[in-house]
ZADO-1210 file (C-alpha; in nm, 4 decimals, padded with zeros to 6 digits):
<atoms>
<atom x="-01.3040" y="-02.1048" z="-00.3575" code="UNK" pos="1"/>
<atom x="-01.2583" y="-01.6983" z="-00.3479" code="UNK" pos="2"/>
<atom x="-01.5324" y="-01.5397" z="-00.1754" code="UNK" pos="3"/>
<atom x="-01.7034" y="-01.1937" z="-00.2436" code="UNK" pos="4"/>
<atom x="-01.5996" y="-00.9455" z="-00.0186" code="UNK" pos="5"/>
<atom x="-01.8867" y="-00.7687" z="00.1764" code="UNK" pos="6"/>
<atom x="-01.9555" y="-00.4087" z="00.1350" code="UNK" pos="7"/>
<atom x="-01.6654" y="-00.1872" z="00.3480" code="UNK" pos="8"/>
<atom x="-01.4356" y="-00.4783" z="00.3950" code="UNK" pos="9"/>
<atom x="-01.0676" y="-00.3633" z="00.2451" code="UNK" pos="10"/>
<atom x="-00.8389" y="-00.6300" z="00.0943" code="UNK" pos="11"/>
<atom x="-00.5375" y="-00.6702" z="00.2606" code="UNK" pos="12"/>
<atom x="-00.1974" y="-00.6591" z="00.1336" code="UNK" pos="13"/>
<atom x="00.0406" y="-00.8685" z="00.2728" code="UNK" pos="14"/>
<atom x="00.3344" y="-00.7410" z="00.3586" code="UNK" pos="15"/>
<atom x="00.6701" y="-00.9796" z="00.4032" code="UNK" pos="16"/>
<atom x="00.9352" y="-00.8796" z="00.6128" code="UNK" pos="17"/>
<atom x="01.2348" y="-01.0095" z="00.3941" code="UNK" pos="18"/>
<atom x="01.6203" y="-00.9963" z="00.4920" code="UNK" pos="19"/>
<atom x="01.8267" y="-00.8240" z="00.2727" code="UNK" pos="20"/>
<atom x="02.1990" y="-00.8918" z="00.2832" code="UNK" pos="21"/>
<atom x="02.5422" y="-00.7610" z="00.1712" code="UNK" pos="22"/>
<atom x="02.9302" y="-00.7635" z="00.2951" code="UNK" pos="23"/>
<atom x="03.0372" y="-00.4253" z="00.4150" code="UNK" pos="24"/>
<atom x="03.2367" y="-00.2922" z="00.1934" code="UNK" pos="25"/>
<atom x="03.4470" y="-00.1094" z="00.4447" code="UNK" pos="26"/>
<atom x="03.5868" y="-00.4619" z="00.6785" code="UNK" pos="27"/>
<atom x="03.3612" y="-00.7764" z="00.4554" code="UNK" pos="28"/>
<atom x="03.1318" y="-00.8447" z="00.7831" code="UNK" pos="29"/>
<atom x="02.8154" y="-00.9677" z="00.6299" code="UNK" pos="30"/>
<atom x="02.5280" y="-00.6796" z="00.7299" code="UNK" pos="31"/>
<atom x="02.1456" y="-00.7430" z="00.7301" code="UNK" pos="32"/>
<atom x="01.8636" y="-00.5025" z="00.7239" code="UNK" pos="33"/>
<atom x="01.5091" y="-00.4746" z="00.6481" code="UNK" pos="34"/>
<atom x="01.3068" y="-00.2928" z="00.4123" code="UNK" pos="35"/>
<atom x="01.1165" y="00.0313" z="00.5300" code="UNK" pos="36"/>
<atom x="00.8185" y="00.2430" z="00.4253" code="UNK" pos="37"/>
<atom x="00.9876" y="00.4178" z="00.1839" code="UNK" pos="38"/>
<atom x="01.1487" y="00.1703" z="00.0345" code="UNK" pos="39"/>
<atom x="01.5360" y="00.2191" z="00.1772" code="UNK" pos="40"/>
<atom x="01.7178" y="-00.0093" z="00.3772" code="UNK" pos="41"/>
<atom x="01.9594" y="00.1333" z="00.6532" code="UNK" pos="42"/>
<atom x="02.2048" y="-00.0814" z="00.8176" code="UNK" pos="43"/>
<atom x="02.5244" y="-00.0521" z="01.0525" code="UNK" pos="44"/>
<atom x="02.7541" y="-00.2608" z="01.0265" code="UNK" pos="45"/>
<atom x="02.8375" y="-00.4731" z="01.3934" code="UNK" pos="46"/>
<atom x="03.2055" y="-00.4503" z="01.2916" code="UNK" pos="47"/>
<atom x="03.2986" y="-00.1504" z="01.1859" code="UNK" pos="48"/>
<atom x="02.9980" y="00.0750" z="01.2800" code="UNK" pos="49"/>
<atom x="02.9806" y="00.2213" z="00.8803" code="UNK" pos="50"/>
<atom x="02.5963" y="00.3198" z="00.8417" code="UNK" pos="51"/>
<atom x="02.4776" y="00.1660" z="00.4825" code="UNK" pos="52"/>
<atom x="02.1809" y="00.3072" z="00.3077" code="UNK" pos="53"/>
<atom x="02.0561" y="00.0839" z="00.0090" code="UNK" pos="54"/>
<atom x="01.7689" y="00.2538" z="-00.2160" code="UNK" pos="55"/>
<atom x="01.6072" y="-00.0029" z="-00.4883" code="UNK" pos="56"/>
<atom x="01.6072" y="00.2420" z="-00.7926" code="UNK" pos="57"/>
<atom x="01.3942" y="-00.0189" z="-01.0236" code="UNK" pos="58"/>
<atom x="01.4355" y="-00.3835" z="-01.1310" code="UNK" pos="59"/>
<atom x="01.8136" y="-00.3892" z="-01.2488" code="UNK" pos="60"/>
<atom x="01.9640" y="-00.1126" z="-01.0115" code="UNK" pos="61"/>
<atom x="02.0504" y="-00.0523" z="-00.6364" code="UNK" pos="62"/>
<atom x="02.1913" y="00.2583" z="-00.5097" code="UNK" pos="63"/>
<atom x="02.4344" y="00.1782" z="-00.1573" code="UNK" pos="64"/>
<atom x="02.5537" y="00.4757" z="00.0336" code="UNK" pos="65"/>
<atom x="02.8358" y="00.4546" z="00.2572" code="UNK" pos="66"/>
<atom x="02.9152" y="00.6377" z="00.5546" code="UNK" pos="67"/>
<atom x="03.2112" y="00.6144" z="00.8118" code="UNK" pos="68"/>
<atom x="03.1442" y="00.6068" z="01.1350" code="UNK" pos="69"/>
<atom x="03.1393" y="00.9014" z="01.3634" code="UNK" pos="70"/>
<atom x="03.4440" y="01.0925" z="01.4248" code="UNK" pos="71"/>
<atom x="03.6379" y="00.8459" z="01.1913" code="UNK" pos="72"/>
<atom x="03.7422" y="01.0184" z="00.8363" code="UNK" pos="73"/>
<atom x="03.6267" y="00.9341" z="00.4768" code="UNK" pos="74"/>
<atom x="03.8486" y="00.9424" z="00.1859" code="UNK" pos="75"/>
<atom x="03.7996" y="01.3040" z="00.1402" code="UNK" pos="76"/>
<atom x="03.9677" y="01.3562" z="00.4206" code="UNK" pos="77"/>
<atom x="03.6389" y="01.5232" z="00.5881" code="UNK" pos="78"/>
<atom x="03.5024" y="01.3912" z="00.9314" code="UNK" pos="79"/>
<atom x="03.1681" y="01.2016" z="00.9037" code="UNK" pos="80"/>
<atom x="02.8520" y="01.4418" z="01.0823" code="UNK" pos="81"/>
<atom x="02.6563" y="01.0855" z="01.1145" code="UNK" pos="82"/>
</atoms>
């Protein structure tokens, strides 16, 4: 039975705090990280210390930024400023 909700009363969303998971792609540790506010997931990888940033773009497509660790290089060649 679904009761009327009084005057001034807000709904409530319910908000689950799912794991999301994925093998760094820089050493294959398995990383885990949690949805924020805006949507993106950040995670550093125990291992290797590469910082992941996963964006959910829509229903069929992830976007996964990869950073090295500090002071280590990329591919470029460059040093990493995170």
């Amino acid at each position: 039975m679904i009761r009327p909700r009084k005057e001034g009363e807000r709904m409530q969303e319910k908000e689950t705090w799912r794991p999301f998971s994925w093998h760094c792609p820089n050493c294959g540790e398995i990383s885990v990280g949690y949805k924020n506010s805006g949507g993106t997931i950040r995670v550093e990888c125990a291992k290797c210390h590469a910082v992941m940033v996963r964006k959910i773009m829509g229903r069929r497509h992830d976007r996964i930024d990869i950073y090295a660790p500090k002071g280590e290089v990329n591919e470029t060649g460059r040093y990493s400023a995170l």
